[in-house]
MDTraj code that builds the backbone (N, CA, C; nanometers):
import mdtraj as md
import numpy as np

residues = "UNK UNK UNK UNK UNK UNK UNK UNK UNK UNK UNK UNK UNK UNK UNK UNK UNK UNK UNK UNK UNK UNK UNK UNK UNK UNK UNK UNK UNK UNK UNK UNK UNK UNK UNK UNK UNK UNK UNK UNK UNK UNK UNK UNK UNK UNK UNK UNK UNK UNK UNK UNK UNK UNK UNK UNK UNK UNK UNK UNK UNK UNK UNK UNK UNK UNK UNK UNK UNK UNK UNK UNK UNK UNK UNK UNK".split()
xyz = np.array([
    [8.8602, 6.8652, 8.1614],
    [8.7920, 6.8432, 8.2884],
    [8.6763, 6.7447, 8.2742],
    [8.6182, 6.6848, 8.1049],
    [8.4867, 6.6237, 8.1572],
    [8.5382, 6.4822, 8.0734],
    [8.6186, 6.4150, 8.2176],
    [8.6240, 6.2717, 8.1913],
    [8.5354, 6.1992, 8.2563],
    [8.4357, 6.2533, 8.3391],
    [8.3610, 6.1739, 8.4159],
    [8.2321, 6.1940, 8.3086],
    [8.1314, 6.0773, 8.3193],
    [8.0021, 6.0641, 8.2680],
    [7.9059, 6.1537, 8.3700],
    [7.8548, 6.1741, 8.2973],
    [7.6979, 6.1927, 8.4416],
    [7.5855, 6.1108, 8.3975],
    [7.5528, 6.1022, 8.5634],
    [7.4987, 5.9704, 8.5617],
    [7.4874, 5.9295, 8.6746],
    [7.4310, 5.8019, 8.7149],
    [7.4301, 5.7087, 8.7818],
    [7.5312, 5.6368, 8.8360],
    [7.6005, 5.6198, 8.9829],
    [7.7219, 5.5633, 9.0475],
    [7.6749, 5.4768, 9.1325],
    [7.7336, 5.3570, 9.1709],
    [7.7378, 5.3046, 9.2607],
    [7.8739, 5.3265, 9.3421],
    [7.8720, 5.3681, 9.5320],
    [7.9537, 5.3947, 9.5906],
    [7.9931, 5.2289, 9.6183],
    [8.1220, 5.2049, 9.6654],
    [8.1775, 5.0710, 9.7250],
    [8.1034, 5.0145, 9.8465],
    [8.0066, 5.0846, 9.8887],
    [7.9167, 5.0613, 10.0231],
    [7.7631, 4.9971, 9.9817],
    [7.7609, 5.0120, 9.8312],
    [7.6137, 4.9988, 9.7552],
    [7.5249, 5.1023, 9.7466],
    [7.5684, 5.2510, 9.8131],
    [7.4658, 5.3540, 9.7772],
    [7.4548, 5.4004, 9.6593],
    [7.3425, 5.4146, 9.5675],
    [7.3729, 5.4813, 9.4726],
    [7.3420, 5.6243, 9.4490],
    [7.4403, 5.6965, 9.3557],
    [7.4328, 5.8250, 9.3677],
    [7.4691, 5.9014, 9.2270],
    [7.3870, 6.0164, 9.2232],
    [7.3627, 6.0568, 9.0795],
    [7.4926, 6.2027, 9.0206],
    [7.5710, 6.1847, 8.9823],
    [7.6730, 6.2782, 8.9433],
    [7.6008, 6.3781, 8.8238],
    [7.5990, 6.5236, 8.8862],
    [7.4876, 6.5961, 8.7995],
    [7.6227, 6.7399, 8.7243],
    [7.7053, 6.7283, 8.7750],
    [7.8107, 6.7807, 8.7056],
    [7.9837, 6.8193, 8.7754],
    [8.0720, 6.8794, 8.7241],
    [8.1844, 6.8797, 8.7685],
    [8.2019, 7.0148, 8.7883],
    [8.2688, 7.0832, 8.8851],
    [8.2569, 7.2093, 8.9310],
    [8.4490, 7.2449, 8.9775],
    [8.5070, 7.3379, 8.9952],
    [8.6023, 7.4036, 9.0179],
    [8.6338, 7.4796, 9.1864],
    [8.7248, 7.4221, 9.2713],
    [8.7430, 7.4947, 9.3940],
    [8.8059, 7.6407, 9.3715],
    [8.6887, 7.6878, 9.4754],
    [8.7195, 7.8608, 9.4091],
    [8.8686, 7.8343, 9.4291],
    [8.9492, 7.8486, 9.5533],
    [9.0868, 7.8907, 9.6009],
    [9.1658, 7.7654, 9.4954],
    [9.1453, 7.6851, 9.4818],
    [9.2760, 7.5813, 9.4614],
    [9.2334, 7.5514, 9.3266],
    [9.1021, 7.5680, 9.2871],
    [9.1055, 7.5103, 9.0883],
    [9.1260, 7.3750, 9.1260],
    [9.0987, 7.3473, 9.2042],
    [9.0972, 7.1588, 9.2205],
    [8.9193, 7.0992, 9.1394],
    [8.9484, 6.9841, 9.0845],
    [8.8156, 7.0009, 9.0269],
    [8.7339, 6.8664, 9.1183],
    [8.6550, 6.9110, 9.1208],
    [8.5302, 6.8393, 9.1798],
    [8.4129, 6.8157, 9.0976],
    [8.3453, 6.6824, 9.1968],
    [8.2160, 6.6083, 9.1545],
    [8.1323, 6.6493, 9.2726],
    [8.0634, 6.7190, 9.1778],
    [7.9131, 6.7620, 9.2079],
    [7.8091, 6.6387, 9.1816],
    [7.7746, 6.5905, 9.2888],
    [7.6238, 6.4546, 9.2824],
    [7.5403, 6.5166, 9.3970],
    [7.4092, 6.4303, 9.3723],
    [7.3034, 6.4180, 9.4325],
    [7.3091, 6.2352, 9.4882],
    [7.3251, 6.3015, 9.6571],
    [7.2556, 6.1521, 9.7117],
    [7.1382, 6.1725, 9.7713],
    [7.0084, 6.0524, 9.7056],
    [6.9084, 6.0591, 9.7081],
    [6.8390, 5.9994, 9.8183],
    [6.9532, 5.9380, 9.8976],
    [6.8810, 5.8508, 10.0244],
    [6.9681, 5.9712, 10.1590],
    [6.9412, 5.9680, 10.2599],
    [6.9317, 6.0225, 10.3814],
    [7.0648, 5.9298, 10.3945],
    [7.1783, 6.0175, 10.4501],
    [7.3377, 6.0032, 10.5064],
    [7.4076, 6.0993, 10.5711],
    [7.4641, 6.0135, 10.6748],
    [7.5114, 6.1053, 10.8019],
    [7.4445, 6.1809, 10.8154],
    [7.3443, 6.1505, 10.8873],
    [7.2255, 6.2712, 10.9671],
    [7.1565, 6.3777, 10.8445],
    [7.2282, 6.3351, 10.7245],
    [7.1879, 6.4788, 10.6531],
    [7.0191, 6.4226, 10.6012],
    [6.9279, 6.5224, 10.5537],
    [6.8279, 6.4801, 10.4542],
    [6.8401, 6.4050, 10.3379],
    [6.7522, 6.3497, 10.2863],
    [6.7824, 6.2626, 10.1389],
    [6.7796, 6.4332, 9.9908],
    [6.8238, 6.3698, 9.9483],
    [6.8686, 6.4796, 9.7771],
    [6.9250, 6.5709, 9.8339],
    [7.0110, 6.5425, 9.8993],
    [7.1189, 6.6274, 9.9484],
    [7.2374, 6.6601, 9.8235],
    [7.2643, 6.7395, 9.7597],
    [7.3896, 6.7893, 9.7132],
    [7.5087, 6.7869, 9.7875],
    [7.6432, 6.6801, 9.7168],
    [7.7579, 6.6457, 9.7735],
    [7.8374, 6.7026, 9.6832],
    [7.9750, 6.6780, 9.7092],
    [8.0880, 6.7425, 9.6496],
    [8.2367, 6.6416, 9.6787],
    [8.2632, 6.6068, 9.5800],
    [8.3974, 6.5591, 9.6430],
    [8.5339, 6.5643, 9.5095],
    [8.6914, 6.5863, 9.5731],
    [8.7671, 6.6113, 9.4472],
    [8.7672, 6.5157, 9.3861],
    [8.7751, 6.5209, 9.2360],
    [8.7766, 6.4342, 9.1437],
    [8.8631, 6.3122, 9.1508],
    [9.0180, 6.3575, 9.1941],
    [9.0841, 6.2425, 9.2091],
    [9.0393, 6.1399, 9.3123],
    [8.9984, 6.1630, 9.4581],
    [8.8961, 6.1020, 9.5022],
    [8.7868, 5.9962, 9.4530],
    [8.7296, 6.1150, 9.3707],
    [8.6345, 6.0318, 9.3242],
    [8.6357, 5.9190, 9.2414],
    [8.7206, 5.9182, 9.1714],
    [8.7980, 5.8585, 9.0705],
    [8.8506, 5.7232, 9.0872],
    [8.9279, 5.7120, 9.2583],
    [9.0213, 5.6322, 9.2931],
    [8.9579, 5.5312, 9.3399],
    [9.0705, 5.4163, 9.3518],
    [9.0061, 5.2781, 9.4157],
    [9.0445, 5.3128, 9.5621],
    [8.9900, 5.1603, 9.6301],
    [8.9709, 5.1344, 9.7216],
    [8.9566, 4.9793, 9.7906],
    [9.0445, 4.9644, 9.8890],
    [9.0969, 4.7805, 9.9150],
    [9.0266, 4.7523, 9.9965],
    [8.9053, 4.6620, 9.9725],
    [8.8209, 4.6078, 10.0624],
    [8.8291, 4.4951, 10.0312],
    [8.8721, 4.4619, 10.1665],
    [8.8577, 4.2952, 10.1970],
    [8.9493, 4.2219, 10.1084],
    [9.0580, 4.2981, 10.0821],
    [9.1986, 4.2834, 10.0321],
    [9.1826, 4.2716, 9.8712],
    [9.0443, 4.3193, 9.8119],
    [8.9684, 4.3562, 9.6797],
    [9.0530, 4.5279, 9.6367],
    [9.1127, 4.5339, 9.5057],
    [9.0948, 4.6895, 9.5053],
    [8.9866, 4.7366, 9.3545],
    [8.8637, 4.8101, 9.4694],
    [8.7549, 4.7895, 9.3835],
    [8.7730, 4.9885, 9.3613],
    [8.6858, 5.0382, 9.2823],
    [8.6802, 5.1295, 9.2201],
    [8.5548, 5.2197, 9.3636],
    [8.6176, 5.3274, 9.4068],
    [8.4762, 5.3824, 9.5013],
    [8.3955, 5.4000, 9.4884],
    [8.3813, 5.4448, 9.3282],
    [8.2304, 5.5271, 9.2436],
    [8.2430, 5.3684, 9.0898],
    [8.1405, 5.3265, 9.1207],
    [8.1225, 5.2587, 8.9824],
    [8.0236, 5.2923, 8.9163],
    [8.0860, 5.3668, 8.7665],
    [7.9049, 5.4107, 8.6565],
    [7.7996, 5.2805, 8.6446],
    [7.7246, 5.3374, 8.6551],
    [7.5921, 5.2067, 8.6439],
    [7.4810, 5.2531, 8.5180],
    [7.5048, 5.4036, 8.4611],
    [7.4664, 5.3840, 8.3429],
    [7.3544, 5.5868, 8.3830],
    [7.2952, 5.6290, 8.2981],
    [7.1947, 5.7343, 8.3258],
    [7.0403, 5.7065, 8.3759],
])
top = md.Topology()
chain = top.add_chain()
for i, resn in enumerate(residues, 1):
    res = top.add_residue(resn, chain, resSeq=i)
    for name in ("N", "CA", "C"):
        top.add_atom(name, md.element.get_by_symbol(name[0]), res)
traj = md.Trajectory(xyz[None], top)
């Protein structure tokens, strides 16, 4: 389960966001990324705790006919 770094990400939008560990869906054992985004998104407060499944997180994404990576490590 710990192929991801923790650390520092850049999203494909330029937000950056801090991956503080990998966590388990109770019902499905699907594994997820646990981060902290530190700036204020979708109405929420800033250092908000997010969650999203790993393969997700993981995967690219075709912008502007680019297929760039969604989460890029930028280092701790």
């Amino acid at each position: 389960m710990q192929d991801i770094k923790l650390g520092k990400y850049q999203h494909y939008k330029g937000t950056i966001v801090e991956v503080t560990g990998l966590a388990l869906h109770s019902e499905t054992l699907e594994e997820m990324v646990v981060y902290n985004h530190p700036d204020p998104v979708k109405g929420m407060e800033a250092n908000t705790l997010w969650v999203r499944p790993k393969a997700m997180f993981l995967e690219n994404v075709v912008i502007d006919g680019q297929d760039v990576p969604r989460f890029r490590y930028i280092g701790i």
